[in-house]
N, C-alpha and C positions, 0 to 999 in steps of 0.2 A: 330399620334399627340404626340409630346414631354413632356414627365410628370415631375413633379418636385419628385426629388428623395435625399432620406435622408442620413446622414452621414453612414459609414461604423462600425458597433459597434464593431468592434476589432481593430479600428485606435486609437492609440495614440494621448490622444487633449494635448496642453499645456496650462492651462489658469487659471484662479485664480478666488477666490467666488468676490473677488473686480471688479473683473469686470462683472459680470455676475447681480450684484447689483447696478440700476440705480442711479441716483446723487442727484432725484428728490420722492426714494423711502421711506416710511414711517417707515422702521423699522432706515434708520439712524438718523432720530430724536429720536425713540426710547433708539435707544443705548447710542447716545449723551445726552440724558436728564437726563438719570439712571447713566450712568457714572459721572454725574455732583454732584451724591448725596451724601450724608455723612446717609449710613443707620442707623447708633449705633444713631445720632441726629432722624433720621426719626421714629425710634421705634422697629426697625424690631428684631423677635427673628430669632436667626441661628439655622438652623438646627443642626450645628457641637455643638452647646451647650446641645443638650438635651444629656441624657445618652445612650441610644444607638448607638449614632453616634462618642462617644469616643474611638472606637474601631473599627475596621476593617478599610477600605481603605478611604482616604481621603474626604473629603464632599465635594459638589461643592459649588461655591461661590454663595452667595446670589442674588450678583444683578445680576445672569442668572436666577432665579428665577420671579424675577421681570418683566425683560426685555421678557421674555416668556407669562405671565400674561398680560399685555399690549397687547401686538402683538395679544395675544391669544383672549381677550375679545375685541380686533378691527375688529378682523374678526369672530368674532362670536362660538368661540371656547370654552369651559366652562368644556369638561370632560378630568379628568388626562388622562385616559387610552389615549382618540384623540391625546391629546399633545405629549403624548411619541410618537403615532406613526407619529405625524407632526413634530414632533421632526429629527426623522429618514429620512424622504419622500420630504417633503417642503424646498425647497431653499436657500428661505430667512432664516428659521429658524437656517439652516446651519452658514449663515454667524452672523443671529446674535447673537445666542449662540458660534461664534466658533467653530461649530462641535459636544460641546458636544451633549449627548444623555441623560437626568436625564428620571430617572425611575419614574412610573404612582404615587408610596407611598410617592417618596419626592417631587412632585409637589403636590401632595394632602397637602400632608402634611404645605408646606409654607405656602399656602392660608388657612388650620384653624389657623395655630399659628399665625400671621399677620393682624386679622384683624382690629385692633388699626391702626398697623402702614400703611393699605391699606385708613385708614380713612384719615392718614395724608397725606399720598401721595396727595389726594384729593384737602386738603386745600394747598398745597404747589403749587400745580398744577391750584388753581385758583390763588393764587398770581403770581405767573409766567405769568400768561395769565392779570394781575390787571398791571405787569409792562411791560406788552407787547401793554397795551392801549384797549386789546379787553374787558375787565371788568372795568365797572364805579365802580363801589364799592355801587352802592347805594340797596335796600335790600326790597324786596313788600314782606310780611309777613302777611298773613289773619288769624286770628284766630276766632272761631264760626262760622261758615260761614253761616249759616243762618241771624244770626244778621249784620254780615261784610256786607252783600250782600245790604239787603234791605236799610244800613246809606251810603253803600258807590259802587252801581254800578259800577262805574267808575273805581274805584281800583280793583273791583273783576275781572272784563273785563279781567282788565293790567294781571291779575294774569291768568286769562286763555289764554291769547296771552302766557304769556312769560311758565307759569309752565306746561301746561296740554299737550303743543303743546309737549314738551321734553321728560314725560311720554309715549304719543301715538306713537310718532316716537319707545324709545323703545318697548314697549310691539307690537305694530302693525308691523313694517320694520325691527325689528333686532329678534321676536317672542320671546321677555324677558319676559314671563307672569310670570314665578318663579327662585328662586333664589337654587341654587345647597346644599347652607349649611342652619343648623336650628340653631337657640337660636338667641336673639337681637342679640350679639356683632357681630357675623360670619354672620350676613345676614347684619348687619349696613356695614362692611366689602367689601362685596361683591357688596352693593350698591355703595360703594364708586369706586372700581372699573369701574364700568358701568358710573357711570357718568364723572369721571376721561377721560375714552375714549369718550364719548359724546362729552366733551368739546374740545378734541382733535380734533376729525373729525370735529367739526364745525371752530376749528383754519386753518386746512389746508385748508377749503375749504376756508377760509377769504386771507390767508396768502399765502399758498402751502408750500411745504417742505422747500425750498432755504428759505424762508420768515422766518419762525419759527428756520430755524437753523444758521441765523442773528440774532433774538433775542435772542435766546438761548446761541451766544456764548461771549453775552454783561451782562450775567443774572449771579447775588450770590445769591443763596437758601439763605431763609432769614426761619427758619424753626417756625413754626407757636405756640401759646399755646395751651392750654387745648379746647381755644373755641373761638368765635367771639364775640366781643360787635361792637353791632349797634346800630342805632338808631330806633326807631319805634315812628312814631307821638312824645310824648313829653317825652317819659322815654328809660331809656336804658334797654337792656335785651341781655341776656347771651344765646345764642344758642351753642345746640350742632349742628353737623353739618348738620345733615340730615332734620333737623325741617324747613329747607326751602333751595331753591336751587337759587344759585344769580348768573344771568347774562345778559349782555348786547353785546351780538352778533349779528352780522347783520346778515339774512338769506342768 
């Protein structure tokens, strides 16, 4: 009986990461998104600014940083040391770094200095998806919840349909029960990332890649302030970003 038998590892292939990387694959929205950004607007510190990196060999460019973090918290990747070596081993990673290889200290490293501008990413990243149409902009905000519960049923319901579900899915299907870095800003940070891809994988599953990267190439970063004013019942209020999560995505 005739078996299926694999290529010759000392043949010569000719062939390119472009093609080995599908059309419909999620790091090229990745690339295409991050390329779209203007990071000095976004907040980001560079590594080439601090003083160590004023000397010796050239720093890599930021938005490989970036576009590795993405990728990296899509599929469930969280430690430097993993990345260097996914860096090295993994494909896609290949094409969408370009080859490079950064080391476990300067990916560590982005993600504490960054986490401001991981927060904006966040909110840039629901306005993108606000002019893609999958975000109403409208904002269920509970606060007491003992008291919210008992005047207002109805609203807390809506709040565990739309907020608890998006928690359980992390902490239970992606096993997000803790976060990598400590002190508020670097874990606000780090939340921000998680939910940045949350919303991502809930676009592709709306949209798929081709879909997002039509809108994507109709989209100007409109780059966000300090915070959101909305409305709640009859007064406005200033949230920071984390103090509630807004969205109207179909499952």
């Amino acid at each position: 009986m005739s078996k299926i038998i694999g290529f010759d590892r000392h043949q010569l292939h000719f062939s390119s990461l472009e093609d080995v990387i599908s059309h419909d694959n999620e790091v090229r929205f990745i690339d295409a998104f991050v390329e779209k950004l203007d990071l000095k607007l976004l907040g980001v510190n560079s590594l080439s600014q601090s003083e160590k990196k004023k000397t010796g060999r050239p720093a890599f460019c930021d938005k490989i940083f970036l576009k590795l973090y993405l990728y990296a918290y899509l599929n469930g990747i969280r430690s430097s040391r993993k990345l260097e070596r996914e860096a090295t081993l993994n494909i896609e990673l290949h094409w969408l770094l370009e080859g490079l290889r950064p080391n476990y200290h300067s990916i560590a490293d982005f993600r504490k200095l960054n986490s401001v501008a991981l927060q904006n990413l966040f909110k840039l990243f629901v306005l993108f998806l606000k002019d893609a149409g999958l975000v109403g902009g409208k904002v269920i905000a509970v606060e007491r919840n003992k008291a919210n519960y008992e005047a207002h049923p109805k609203l807390y319901r809506k709040r565990q349909e739309i907020n608890e579900h998006i928690f359980g899915t992390i902490k239970r299907q992606w096993n997000l029960y803790y976060t990598n870095l400590r002190g508020l800003e670097k874990v606000n940070g780090e939340l921000a990332l998680i939910m940045t891809v949350y919303n991502l994988k809930r676009a592709k599953n709306i949209l798929g890649i081709d879909g997002l990267m039509e809108k994507l190439s109709n989209w100007t970063p409109k780059y966000p302030t300090a915070g959101f004013f909305v409305i709640n019942r009859a007064k406005k209020l200033h949230f920071k970003p984390f103090c509630f999560l807004q969205i109207n995505l179909a499952a």
